[in-house]
C-alpha positions as CSV (number, residue, x, y, z in Angstrom):
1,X,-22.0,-62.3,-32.6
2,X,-25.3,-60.8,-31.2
3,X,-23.0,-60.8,-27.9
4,X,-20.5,-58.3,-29.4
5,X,-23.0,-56.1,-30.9
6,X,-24.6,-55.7,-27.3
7,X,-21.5,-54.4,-25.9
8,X,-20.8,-52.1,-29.1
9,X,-24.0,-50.7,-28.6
10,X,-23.6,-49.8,-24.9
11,X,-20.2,-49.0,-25.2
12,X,-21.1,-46.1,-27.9
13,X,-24.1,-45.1,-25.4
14,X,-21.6,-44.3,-22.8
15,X,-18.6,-42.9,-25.3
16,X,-21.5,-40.6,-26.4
17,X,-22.7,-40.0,-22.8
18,X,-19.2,-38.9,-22.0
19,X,-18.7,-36.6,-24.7
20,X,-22.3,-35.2,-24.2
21,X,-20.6,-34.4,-20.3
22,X,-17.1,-32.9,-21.5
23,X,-19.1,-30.5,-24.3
24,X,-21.5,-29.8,-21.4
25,X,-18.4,-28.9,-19.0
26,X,-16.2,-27.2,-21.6
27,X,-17.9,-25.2,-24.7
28,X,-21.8,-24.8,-22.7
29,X,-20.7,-24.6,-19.4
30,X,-22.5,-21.9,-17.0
31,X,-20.7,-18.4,-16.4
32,X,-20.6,-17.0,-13.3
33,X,-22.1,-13.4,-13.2
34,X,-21.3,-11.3,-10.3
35,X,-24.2,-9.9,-9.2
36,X,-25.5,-6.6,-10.4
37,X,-27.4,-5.3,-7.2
38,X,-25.0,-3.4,-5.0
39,X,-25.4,-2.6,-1.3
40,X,-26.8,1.0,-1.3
41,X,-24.1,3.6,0.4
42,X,-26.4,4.9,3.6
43,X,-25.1,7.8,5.6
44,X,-25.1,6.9,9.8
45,X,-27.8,9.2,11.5
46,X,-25.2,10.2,14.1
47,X,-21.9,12.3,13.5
48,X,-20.3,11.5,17.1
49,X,-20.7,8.7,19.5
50,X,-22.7,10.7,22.3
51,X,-24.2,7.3,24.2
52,X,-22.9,4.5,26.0
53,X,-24.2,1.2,26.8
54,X,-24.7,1.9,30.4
55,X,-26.8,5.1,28.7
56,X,-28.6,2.3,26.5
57,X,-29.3,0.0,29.6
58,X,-30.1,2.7,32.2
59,X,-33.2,3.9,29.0
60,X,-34.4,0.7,28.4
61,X,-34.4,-0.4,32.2
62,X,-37.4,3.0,32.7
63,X,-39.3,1.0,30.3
64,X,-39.1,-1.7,32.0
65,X,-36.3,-3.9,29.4
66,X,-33.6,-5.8,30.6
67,X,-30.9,-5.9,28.4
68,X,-28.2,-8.0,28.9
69,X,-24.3,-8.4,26.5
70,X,-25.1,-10.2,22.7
71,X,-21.8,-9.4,21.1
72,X,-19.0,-6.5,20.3
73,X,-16.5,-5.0,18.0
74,X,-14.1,-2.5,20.4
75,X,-15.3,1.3,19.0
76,X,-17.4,0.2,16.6
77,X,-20.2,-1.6,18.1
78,X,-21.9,-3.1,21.1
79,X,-25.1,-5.0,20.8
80,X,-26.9,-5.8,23.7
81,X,-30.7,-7.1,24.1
82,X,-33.0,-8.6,25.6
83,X,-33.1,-13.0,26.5
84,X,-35.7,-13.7,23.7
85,X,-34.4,-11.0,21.1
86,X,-37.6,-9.5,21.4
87,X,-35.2,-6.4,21.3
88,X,-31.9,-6.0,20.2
89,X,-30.2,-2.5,20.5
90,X,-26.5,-1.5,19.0
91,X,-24.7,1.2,20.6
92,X,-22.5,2.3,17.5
93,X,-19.2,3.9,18.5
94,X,-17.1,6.8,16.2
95,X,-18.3,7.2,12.9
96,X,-15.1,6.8,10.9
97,X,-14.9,3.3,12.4
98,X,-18.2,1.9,11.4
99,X,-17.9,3.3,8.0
100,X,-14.6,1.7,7.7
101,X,-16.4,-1.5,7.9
102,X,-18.1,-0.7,4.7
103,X,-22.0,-2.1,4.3
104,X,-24.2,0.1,6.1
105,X,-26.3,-1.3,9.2
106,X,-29.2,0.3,8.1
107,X,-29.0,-2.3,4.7
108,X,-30.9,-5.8,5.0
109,X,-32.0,-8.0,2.3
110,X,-36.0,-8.0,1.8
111,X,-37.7,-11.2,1.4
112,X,-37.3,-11.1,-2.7
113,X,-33.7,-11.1,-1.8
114,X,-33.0,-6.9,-2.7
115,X,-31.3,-4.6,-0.4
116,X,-33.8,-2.1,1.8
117,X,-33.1,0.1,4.3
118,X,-34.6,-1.1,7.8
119,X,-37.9,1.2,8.1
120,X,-38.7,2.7,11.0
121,X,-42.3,0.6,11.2
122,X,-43.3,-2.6,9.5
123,X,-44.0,-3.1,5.9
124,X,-44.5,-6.3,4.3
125,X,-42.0,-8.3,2.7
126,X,-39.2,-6.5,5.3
127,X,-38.5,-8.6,8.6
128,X,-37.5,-5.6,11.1
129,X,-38.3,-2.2,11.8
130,X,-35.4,-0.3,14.0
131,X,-35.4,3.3,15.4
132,X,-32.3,5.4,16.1
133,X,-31.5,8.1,18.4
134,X,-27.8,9.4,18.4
135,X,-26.0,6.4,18.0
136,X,-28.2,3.7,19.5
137,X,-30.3,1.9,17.6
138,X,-33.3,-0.9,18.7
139,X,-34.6,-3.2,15.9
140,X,-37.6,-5.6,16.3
141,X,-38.8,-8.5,14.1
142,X,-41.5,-7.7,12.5
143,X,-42.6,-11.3,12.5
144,X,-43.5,-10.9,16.7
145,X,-47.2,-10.1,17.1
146,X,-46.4,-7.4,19.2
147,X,-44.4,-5.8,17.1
148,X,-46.3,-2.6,17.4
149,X,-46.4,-2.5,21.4
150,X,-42.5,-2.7,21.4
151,X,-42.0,-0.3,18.6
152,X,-43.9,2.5,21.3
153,X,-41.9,1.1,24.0
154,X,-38.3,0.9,22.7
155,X,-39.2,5.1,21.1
156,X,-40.1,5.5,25.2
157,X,-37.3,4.3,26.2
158,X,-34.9,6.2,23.2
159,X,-36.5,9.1,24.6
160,X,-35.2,8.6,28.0
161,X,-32.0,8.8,26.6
């Protein structure tokens, strides 16, 4: 008899286990909630496409960069930059395109996970600093220890533009 109150007792452990699971997955189960931050809406700091790559290459070469193809979207963007990504420079195309994208490439995500624009310098907590001029843009990491030299350099060469 002691047999058959064993297996009562761990066959109510696990009816009870089971029904602690189904309650757990029906009645108190977790809700999704969308999250509340939205991307901020960021105007472009160009109204026409006025550079090319060649423009972008020719600038940065008088500084002494070499920037070679990283990826591109026809009339939207072209990112090129250097072998270690010490740089990496967009050449945005018409306006109306990269806005139809939607997002804003001047949005990133901070390191407590909220949406920043890129500053122009380094500030803690935000991994890049970029610079524009027309439509070409160079971002850094603000992680490299030179980020300051090659925030002076990449302006010299923006300027050459």
């Amino acid at each position: 008899m002691s047999e058959v109150r064993k297996h009562a007792f761990a066959a109510a452990v696990v009816a009870l286990a089971v029904a602690g699971v189904g309650l757990s997955l029906t009645v108190w189960r977790p809700r999704f909630q969308p999250s509340t931050q939205r991307v901020p809406s960021v105007r472009l700091p160009y109204t026409r496409a006025q550079f090319t790559v060649t423009d972008a290459k020719r600038a940065f070469a008088a500084v002494g960069i070499r920037l070679t193809p990283k990826s591109r979207v026809a009339g939207v963007v072209t990112t090129i930059g250097t072998q270690n990504d010490e740089f990496v420079v967009d050449v945005f195309g018409d306006p109306a395109q990269v806005n139809a994208l939607g997002g804003s490439p001047e949005v990133i995500t901070d390191t407590r996970g909220k949406y920043v624009r890129i500053p122009s310098t380094c500030k803690q907590g935000v991994p890049d600093a970029e610079r524009w001029r027309g439509n070409v843009r160079f971002v850094i990491r603000c992680t490299d220890r030179q980020s300051a030299r090659l925030l002076t350099v990449g302006a010299l060469a923006l300027a050459k533009l």
